[in-house]
C-alpha positions in Angstrom: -2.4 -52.9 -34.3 -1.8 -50.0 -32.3 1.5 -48.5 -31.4 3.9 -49.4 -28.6 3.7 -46.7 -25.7 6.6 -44.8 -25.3 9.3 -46.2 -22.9 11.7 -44.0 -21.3 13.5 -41.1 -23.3 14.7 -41.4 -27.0 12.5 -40.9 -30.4 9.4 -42.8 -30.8 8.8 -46.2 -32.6 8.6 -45.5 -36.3 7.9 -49.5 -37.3 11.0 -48.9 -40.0 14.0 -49.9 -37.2 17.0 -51.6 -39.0 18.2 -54.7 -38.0 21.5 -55.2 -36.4 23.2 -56.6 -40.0 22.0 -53.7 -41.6 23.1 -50.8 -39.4 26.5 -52.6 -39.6 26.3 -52.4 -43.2 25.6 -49.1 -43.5 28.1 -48.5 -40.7 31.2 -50.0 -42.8 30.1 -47.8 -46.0 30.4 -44.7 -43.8 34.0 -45.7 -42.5 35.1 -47.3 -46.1 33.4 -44.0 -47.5 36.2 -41.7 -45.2 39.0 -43.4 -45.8 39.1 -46.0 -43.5 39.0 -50.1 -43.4 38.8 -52.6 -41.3 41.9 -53.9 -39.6 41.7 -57.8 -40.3 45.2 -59.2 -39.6 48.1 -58.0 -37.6 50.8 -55.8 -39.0 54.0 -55.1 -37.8 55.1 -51.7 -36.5 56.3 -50.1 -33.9 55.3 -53.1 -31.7 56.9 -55.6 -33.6 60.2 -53.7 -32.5 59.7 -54.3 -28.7 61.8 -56.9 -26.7 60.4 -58.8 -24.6 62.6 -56.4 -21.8 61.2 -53.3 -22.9 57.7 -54.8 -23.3 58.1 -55.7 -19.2 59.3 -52.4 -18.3 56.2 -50.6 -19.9 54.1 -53.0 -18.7 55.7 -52.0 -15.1 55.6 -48.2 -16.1 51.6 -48.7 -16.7 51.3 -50.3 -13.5 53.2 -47.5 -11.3 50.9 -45.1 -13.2 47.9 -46.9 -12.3 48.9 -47.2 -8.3 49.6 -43.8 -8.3 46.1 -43.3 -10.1 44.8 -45.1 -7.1 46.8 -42.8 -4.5 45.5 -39.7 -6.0 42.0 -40.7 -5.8 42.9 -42.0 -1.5 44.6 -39.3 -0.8 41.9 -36.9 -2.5 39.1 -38.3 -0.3 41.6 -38.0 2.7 44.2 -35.5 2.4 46.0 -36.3 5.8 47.2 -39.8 3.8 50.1 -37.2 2.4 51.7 -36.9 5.1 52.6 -40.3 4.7 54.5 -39.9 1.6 56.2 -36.6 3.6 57.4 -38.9 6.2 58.6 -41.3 3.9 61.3 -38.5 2.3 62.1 -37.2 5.5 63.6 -40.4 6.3 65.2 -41.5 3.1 66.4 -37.9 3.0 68.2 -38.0 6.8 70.2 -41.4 5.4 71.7 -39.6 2.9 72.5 -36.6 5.1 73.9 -33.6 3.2 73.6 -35.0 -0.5 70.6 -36.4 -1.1 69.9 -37.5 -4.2 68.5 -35.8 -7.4 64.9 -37.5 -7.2 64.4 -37.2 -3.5 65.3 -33.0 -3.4 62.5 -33.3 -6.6 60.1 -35.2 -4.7 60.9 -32.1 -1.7 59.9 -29.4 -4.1 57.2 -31.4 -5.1 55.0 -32.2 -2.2 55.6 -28.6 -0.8 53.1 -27.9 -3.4 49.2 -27.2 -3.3 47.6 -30.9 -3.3 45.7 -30.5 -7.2 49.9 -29.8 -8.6 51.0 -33.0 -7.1 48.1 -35.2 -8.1 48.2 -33.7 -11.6 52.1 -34.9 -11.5 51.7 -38.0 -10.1 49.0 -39.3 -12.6 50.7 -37.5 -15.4 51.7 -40.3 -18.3 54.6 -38.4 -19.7 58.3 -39.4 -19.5 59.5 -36.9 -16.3 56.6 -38.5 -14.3 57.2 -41.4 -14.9 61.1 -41.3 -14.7 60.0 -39.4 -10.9 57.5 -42.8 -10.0 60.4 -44.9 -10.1 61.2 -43.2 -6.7 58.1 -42.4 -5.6 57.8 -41.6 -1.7 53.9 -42.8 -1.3 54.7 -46.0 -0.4 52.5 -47.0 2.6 49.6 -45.2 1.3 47.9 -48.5 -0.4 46.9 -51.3 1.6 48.4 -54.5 0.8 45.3 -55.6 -0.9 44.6 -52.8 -3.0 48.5 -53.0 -4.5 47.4 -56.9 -4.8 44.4 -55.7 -7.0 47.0 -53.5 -9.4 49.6 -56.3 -9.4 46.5 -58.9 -10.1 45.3 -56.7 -13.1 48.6 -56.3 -14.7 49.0 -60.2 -14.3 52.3 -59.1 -12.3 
């Protein structure tokens, strides 16, 4: 019987391929072999400690950080969108006429920054971006149907 030809890239056929049982097999030695096993039931830890509030706010958290995920990548491919989001705190920011709050003089030192700073903050996981999200002047920048699409995949 003569070989297979060659498809595509990779190393040739050798005729001694292991079957899918046995490169698992061999696969569980390495990991038991460096210290590690199978997780096979559930144990409590740090997530047994969250309430069912604090579980919906990070679930909320998540899906702020993906929207603004989303912005970053529109208003990448179409810088003029951040004007939008401009717009939107010169407005809140005449309401409030000569004390604005905290967030909103933030969000003004902010977006009079070079476009790569303020995409790098807005997609940034850590607890001062996220804390600044929960004000977040981009509204209007997503459709309706795209923010359906984030609501849909958070089951929100």
């Amino acid at each position: 019987m003569a070989p297979s030809p060659r498809r595509g890239p990779g190393r040739p056929p050798t005729g001694q391929a292991l079957t899918a049982a046995e490169r698992m097999r061999r696969y569980r030695v390495r990991q038991r072999a460096a210290g590690l096993r199978a997780a096979t039931h559930w144990q409590p830890g740090a997530a047994a400690r969250l309430t069912p509030g604090l579980l919906k706010h990070r679930i909320i958290e998540a899906r702020s950080l993906a929207m603004h995920c989303l912005i970053a990548r529109k208003i990448a491919a179409d810088p003029a969108l951040l004007d939008v989001a401009r717009r939107n705190l010169g407005t809140w920011i005449a309401r409030y006429g000569n004390e604005p709050p905290r967030a909103l003089e933030e969000w003004r030192a902010i977006l009079a920054r070079p476009w790569p700073e303020i995409a790098a903050l807005i997609t940034d996981p850590g607890e001062s971006a996220t804390r600044l999200r929960q004000s977040s002047p981009f509204a209007g920048v997503l459709t309706k149907s795209e923010r359906r699409r984030v609501y849909e995949a958070f089951g929100t």
